[in-house]
PyMOL Python script that loads the backbone (N, CA, C, O; Angstrom):
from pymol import cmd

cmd.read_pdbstr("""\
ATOM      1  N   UNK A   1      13.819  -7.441   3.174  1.00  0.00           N
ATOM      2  CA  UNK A   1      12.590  -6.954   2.598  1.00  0.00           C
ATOM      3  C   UNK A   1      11.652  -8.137   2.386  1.00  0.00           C
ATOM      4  O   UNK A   1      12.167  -9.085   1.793  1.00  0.00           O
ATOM      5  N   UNK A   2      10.360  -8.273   2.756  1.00  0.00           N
ATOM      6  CA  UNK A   2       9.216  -8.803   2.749  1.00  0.00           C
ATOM      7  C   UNK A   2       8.371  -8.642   1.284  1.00  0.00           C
ATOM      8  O   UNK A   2       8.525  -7.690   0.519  1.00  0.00           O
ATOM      9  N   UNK A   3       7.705  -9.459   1.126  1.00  0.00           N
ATOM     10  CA  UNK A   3       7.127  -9.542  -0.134  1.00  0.00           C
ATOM     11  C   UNK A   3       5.446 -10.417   0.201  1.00  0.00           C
ATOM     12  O   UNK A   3       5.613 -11.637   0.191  1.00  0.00           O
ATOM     13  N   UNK A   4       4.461 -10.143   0.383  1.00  0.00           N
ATOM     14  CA  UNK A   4       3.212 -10.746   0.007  1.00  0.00           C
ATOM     15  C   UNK A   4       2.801 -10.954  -0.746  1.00  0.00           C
ATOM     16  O   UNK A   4       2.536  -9.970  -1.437  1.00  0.00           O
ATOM     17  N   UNK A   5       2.455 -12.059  -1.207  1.00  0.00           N
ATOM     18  CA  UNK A   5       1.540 -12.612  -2.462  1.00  0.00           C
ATOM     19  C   UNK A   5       0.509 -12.970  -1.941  1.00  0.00           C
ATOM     20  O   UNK A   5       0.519 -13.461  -0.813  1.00  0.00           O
ATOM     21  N   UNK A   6      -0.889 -12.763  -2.822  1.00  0.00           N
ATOM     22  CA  UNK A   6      -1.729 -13.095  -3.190  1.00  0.00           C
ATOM     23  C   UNK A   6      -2.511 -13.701  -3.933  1.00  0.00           C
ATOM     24  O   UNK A   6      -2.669 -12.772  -4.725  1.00  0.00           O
ATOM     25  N   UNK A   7      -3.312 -14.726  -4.449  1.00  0.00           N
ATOM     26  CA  UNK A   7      -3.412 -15.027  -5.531  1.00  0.00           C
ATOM     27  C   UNK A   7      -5.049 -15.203  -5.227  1.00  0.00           C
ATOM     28  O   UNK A   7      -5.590 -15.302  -4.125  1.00  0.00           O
ATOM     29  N   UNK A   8      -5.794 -15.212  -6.835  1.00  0.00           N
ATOM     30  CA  UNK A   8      -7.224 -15.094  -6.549  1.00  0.00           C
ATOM     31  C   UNK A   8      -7.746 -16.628  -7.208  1.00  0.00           C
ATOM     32  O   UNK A   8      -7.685 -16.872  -8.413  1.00  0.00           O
ATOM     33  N   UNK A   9      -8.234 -17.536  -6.238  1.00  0.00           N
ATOM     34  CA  UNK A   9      -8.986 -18.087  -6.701  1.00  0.00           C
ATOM     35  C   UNK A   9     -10.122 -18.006  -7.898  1.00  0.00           C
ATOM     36  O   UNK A   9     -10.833 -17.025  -8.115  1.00  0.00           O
ATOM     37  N   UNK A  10     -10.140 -19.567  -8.811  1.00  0.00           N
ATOM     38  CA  UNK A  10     -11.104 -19.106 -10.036  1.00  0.00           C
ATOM     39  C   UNK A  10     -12.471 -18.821  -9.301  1.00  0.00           C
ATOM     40  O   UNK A  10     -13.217 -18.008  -9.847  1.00  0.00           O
ATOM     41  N   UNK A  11     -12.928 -19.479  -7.970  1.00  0.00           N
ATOM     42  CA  UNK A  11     -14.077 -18.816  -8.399  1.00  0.00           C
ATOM     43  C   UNK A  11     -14.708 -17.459  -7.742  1.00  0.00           C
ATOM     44  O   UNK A  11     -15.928 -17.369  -7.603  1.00  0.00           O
ATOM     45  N   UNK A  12     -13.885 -16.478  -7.370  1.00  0.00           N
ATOM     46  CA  UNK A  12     -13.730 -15.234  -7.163  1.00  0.00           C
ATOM     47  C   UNK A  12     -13.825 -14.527  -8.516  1.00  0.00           C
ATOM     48  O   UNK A  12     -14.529 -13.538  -8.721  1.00  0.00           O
ATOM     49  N   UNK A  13     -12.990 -15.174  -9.485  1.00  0.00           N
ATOM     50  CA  UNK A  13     -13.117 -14.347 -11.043  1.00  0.00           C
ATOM     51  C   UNK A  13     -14.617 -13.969 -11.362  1.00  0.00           C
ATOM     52  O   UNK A  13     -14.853 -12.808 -11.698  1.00  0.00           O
ATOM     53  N   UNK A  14     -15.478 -14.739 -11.287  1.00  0.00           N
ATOM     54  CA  UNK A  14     -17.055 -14.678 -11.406  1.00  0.00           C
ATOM     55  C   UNK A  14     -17.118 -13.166 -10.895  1.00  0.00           C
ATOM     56  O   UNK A  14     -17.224 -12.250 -11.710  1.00  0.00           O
ATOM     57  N   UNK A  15     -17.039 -12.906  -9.348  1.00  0.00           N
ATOM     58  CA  UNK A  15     -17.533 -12.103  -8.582  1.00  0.00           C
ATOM     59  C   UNK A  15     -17.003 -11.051  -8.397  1.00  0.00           C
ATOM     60  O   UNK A  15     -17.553 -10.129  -7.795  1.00  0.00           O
ATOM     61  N   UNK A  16     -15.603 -10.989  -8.980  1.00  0.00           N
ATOM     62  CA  UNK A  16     -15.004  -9.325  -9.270  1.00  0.00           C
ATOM     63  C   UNK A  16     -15.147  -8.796 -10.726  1.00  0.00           C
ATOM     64  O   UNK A  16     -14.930  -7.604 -10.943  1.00  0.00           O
ATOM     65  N   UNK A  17     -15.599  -9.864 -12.002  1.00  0.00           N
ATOM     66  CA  UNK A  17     -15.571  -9.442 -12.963  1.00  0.00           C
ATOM     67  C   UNK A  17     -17.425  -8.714 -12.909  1.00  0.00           C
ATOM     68  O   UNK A  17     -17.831  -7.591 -13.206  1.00  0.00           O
ATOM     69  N   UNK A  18     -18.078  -9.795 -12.461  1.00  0.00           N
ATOM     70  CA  UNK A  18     -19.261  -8.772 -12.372  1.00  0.00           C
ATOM     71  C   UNK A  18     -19.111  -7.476 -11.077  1.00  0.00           C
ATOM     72  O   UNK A  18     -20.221  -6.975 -10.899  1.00  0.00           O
ATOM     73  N   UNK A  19     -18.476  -7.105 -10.542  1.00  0.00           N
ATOM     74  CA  UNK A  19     -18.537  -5.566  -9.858  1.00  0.00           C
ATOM     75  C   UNK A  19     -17.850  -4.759 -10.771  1.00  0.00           C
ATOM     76  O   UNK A  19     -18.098  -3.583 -11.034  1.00  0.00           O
ATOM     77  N   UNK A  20     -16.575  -5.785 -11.446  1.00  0.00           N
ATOM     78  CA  UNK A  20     -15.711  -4.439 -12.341  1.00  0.00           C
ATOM     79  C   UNK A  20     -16.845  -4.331 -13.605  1.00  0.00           C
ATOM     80  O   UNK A  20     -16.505  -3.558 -14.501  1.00  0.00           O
ATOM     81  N   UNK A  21     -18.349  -5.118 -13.808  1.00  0.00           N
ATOM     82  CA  UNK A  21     -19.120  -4.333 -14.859  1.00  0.00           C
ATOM     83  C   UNK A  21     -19.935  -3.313 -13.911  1.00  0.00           C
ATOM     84  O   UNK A  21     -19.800  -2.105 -14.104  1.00  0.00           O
ATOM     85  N   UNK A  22     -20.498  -3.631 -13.230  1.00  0.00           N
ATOM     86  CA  UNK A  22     -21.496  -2.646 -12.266  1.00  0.00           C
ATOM     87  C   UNK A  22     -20.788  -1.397 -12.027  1.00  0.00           C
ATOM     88  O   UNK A  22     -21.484  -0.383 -12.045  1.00  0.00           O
ATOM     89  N   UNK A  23     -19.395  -1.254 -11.781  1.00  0.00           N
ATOM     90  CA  UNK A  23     -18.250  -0.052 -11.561  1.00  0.00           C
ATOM     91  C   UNK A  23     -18.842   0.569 -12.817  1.00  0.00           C
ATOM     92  O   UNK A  23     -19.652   1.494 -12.875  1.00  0.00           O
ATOM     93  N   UNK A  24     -18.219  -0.195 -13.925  1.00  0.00           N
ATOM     94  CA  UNK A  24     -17.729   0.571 -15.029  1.00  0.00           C
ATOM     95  C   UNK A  24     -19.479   0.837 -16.256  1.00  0.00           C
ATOM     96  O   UNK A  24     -19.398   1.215 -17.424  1.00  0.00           O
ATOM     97  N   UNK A  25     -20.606   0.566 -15.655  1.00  0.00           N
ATOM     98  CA  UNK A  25     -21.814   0.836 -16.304  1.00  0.00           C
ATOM     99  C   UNK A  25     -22.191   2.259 -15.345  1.00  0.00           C
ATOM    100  O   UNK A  25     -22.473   3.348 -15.844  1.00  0.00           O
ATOM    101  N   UNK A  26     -22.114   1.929 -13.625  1.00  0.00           N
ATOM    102  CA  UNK A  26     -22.591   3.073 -12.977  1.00  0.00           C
ATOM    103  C   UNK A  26     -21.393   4.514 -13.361  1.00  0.00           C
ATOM    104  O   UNK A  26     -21.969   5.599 -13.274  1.00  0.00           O
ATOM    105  N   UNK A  27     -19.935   4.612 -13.738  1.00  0.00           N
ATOM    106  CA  UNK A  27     -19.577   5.913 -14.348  1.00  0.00           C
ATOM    107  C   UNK A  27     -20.047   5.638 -15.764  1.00  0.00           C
ATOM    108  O   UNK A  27     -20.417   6.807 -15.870  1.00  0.00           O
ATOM    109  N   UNK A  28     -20.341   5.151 -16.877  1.00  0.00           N
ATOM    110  CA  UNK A  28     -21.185   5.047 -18.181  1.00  0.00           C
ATOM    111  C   UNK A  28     -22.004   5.792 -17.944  1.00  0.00           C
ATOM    112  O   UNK A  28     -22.101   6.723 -18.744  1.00  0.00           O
ATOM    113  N   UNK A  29     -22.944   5.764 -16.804  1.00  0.00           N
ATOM    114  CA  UNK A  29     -24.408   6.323 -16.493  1.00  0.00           C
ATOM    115  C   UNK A  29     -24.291   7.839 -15.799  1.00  0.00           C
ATOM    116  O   UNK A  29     -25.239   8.623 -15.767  1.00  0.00           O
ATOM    117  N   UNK A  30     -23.410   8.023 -15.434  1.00  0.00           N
ATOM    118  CA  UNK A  30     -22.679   8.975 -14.663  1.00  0.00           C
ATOM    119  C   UNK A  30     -22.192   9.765 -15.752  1.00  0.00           C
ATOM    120  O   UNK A  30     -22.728  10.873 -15.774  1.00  0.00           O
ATOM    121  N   UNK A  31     -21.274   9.551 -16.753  1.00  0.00           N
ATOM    122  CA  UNK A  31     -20.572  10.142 -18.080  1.00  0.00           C
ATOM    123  C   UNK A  31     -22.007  10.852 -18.941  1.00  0.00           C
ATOM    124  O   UNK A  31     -22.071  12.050 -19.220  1.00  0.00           O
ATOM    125  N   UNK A  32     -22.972   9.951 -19.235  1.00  0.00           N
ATOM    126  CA  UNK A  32     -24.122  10.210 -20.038  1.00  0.00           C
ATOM    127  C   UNK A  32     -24.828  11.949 -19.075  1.00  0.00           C
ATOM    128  O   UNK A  32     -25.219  13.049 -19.468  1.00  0.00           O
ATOM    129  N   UNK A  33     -24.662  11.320 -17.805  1.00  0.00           N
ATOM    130  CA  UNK A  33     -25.779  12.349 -16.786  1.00  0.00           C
ATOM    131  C   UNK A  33     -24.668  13.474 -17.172  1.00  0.00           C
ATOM    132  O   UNK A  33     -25.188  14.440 -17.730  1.00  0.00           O
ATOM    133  N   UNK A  34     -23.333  13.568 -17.014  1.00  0.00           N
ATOM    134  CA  UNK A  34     -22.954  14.638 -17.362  1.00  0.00           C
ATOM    135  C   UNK A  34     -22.690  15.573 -18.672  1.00  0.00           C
ATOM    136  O   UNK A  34     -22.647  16.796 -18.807  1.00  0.00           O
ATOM    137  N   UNK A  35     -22.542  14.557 -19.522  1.00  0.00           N
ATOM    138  CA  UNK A  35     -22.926  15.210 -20.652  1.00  0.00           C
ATOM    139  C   UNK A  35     -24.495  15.741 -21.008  1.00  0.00           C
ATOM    140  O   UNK A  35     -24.548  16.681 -21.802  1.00  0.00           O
ATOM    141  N   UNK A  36     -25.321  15.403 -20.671  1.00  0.00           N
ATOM    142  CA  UNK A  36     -26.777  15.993 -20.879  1.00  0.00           C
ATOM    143  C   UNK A  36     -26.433  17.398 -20.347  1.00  0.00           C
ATOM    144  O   UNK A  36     -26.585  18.385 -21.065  1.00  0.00           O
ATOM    145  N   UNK A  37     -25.931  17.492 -18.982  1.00  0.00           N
ATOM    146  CA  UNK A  37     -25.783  18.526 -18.122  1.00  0.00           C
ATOM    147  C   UNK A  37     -25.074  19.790 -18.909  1.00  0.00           C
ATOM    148  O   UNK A  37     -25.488  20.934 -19.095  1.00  0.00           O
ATOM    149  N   UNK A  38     -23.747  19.092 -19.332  1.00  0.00           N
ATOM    150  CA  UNK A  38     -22.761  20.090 -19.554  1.00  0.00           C
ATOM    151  C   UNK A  38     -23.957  20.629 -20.978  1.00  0.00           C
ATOM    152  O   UNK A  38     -24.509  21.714 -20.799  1.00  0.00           O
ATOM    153  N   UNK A  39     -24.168  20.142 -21.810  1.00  0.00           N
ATOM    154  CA  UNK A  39     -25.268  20.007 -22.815  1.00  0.00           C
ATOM    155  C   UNK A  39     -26.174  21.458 -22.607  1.00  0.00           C
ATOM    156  O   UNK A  39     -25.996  22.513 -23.216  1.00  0.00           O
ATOM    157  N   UNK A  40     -27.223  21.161 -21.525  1.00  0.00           N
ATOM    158  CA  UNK A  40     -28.231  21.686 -21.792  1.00  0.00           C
ATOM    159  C   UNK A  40     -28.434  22.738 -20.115  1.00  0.00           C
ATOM    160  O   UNK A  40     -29.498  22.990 -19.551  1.00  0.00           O
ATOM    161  N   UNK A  41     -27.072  23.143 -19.697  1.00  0.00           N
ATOM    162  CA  UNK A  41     -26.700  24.116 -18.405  1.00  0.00           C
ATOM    163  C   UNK A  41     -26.081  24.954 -18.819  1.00  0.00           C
ATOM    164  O   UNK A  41     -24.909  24.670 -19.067  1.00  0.00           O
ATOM    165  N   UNK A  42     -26.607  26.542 -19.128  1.00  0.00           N
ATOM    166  CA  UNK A  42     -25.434  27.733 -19.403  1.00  0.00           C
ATOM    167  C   UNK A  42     -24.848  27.691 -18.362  1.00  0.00           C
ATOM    168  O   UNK A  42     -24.411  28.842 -18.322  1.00  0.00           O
ATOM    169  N   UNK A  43     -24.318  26.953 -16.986  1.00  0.00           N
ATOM    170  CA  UNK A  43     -23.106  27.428 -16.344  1.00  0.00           C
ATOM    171  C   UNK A  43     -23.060  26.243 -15.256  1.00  0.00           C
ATOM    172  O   UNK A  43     -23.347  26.180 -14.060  1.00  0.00           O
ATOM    173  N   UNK A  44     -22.380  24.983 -16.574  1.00  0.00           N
ATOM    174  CA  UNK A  44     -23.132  23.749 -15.292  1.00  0.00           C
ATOM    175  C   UNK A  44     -21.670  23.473 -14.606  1.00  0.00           C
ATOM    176  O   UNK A  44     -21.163  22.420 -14.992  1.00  0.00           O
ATOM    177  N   UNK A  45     -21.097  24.030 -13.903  1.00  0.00           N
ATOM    178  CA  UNK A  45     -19.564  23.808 -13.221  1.00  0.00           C
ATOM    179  C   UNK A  45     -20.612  23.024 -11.527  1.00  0.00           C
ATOM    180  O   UNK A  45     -20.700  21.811 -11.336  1.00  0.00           O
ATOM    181  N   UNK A  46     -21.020  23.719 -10.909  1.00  0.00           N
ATOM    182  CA  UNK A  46     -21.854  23.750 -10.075  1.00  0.00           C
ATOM    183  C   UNK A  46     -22.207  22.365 -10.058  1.00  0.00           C
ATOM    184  O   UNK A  46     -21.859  21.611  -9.150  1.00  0.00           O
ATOM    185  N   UNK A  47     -22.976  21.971 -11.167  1.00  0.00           N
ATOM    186  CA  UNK A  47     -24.125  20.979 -11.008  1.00  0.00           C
ATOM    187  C   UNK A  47     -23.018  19.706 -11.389  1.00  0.00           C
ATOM    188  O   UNK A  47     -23.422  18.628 -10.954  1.00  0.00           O
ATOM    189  N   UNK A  48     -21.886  19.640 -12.015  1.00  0.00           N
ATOM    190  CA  UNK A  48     -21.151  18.753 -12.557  1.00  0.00           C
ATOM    191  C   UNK A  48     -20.029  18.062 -11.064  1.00  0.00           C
ATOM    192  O   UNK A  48     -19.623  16.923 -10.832  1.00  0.00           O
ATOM    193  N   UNK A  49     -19.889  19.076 -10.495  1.00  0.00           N
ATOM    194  CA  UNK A  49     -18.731  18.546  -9.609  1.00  0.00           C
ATOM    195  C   UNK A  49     -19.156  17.410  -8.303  1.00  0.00           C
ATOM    196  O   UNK A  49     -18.237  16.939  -7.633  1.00  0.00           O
ATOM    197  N   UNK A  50     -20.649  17.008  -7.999  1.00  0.00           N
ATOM    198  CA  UNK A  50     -20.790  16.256  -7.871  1.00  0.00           C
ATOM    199  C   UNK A  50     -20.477  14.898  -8.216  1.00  0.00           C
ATOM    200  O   UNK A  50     -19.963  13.968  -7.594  1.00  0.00           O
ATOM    201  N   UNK A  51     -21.103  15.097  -9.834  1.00  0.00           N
ATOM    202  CA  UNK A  51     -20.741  13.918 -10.448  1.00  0.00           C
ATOM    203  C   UNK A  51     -19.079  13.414 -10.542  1.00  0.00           C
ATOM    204  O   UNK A  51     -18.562  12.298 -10.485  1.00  0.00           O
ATOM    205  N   UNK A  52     -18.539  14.742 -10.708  1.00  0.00           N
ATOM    206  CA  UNK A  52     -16.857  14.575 -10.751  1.00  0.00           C
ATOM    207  C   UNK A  52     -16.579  13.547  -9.628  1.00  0.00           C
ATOM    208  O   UNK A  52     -16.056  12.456  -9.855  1.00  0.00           O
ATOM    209  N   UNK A  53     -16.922  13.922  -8.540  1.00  0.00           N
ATOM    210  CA  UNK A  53     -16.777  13.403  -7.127  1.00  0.00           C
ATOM    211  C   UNK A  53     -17.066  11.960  -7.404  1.00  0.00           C
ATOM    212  O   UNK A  53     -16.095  11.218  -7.254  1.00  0.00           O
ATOM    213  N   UNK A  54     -18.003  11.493  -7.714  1.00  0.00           N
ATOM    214  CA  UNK A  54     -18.695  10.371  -7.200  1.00  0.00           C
ATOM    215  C   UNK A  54     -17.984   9.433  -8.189  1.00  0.00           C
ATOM    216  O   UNK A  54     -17.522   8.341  -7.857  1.00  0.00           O
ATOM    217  N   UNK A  55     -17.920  10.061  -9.715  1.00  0.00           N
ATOM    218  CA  UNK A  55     -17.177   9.187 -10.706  1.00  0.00           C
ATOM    219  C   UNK A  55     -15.395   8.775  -9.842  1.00  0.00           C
ATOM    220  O   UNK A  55     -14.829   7.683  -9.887  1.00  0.00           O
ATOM    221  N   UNK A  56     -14.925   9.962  -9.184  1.00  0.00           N
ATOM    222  CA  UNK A  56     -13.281   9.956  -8.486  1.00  0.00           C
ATOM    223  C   UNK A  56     -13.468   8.420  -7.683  1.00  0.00           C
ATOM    224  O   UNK A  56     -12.776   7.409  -7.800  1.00  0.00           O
ATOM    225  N   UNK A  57     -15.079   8.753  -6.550  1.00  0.00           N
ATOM    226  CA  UNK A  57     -14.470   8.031  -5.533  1.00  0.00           C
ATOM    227  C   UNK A  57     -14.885   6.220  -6.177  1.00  0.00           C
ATOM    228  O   UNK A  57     -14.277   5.304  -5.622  1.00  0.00           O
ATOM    229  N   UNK A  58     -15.857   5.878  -7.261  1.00  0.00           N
ATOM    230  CA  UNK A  58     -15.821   5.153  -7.692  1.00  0.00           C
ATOM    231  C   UNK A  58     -14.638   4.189  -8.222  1.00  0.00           C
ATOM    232  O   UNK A  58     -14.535   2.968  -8.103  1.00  0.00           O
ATOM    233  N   UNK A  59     -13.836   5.056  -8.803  1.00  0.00           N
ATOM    234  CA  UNK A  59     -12.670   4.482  -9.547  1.00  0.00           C
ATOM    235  C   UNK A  59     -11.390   4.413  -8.279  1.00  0.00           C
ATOM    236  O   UNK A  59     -10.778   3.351  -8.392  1.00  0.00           O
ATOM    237  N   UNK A  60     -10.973   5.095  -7.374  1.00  0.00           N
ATOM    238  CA  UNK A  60     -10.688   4.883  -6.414  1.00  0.00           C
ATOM    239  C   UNK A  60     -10.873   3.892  -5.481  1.00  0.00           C
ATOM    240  O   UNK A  60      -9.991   3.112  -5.122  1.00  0.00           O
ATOM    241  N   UNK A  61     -12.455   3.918  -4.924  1.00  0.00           N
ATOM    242  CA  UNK A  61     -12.155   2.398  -4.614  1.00  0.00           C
ATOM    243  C   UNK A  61     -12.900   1.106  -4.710  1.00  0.00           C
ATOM    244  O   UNK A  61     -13.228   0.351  -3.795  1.00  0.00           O
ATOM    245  N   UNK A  62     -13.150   0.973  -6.275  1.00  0.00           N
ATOM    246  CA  UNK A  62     -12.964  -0.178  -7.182  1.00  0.00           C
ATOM    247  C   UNK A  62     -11.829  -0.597  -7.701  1.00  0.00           C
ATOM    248  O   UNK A  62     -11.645  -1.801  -7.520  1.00  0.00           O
ATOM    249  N   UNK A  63     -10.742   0.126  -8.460  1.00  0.00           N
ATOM    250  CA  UNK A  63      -9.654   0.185  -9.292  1.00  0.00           C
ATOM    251  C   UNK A  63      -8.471   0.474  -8.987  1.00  0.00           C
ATOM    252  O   UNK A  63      -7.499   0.021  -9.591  1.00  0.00           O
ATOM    253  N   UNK A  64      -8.406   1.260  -8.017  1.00  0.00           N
ATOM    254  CA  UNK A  64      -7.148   2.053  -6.986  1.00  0.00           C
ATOM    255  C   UNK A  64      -7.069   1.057  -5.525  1.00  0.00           C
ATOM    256  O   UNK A  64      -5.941   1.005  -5.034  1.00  0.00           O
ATOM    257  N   UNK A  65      -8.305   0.169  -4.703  1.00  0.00           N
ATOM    258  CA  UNK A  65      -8.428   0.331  -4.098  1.00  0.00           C
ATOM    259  C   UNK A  65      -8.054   0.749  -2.886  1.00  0.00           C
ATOM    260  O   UNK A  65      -7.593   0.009  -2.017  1.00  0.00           O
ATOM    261  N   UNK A  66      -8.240   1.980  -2.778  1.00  0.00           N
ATOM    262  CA  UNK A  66      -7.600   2.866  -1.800  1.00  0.00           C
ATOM    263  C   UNK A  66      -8.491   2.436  -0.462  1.00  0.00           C
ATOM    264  O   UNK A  66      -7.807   2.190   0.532  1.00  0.00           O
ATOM    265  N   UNK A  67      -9.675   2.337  -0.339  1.00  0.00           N
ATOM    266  CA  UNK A  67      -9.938   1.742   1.053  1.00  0.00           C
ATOM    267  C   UNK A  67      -9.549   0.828   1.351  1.00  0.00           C
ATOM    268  O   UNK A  67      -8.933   1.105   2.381  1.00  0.00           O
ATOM    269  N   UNK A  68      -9.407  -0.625   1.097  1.00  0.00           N
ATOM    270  CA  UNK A  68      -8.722  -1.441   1.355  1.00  0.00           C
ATOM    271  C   UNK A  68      -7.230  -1.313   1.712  1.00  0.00           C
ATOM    272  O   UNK A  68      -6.672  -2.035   2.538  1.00  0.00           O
ATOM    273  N   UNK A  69      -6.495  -0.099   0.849  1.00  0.00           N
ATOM    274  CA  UNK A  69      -4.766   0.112   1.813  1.00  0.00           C
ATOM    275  C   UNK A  69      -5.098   1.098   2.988  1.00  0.00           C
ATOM    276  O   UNK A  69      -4.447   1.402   3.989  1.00  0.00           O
ATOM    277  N   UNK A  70      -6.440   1.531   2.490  1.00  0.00           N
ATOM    278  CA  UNK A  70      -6.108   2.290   4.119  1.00  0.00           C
ATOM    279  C   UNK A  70      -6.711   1.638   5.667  1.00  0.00           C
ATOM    280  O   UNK A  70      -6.556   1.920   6.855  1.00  0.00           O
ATOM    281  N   UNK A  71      -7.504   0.578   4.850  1.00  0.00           N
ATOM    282  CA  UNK A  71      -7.885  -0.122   6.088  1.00  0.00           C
ATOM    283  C   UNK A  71      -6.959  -0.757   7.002  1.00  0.00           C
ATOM    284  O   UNK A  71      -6.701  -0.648   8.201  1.00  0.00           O
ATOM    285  N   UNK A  72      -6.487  -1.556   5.896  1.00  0.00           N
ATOM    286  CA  UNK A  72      -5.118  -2.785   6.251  1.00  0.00           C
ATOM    287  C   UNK A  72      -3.679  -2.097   5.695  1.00  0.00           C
ATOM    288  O   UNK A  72      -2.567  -2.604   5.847  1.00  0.00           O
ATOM    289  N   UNK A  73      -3.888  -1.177   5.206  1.00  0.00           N
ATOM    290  CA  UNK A  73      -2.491  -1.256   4.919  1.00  0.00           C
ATOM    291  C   UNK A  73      -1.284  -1.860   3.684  1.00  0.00           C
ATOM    292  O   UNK A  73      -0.164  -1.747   3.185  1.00  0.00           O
ATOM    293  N   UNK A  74      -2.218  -2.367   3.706  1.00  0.00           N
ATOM    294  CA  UNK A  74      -1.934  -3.569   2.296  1.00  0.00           C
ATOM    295  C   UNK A  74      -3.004  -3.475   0.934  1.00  0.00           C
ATOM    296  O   UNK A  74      -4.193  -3.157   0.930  1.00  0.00           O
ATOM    297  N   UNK A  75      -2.460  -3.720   0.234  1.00  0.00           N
ATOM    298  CA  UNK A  75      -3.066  -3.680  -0.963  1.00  0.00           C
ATOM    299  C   UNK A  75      -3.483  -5.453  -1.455  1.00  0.00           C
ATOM    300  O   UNK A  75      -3.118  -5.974  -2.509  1.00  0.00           O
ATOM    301  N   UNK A  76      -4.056  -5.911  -0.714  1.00  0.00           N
ATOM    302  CA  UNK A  76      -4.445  -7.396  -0.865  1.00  0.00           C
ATOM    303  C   UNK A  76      -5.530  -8.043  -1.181  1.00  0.00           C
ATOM    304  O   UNK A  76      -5.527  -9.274  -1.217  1.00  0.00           O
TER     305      UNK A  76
END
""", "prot")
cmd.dss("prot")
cmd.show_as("cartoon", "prot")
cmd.util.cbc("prot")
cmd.orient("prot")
């Protein structure tokens, strides 16, 4: 059995900690849009599952990154 390591250079830390804020402000902004919605929509299922979507594929692949294993295969 095989094993890959990775390791992240410091000055990469800079440049993933600012996307993991831009990730995590654009669902903030996303959370807010849906609560107004759910708020002020007698039947906002419709208008919400967009946002559902977009918040999924965000966290997916920022946090999961699932494109990156499906590109390569690897989670690297």
């Amino acid at each position: 059995m095989s094993s890959v390591v990775t390791t992240t250079k410091p000055q990469d830390y800079g440049s993933k900690t600012k996307t993991v804020w831009i990730v995590a402000s654009a669902l903030a902004v996303l959370t807010v849009v849906e609560y107004s919605i759910a708020l002020n929509v007698a039947n906002p299922l419709l208008f919400l599952v967009p946002f559902v979507v977009a918040k999924g594929l965000l966290i997916m692949d920022s946090f999961m990154h699932v494109r990156k294993v499906l590109s390569r295969g690897t989670h690297s």
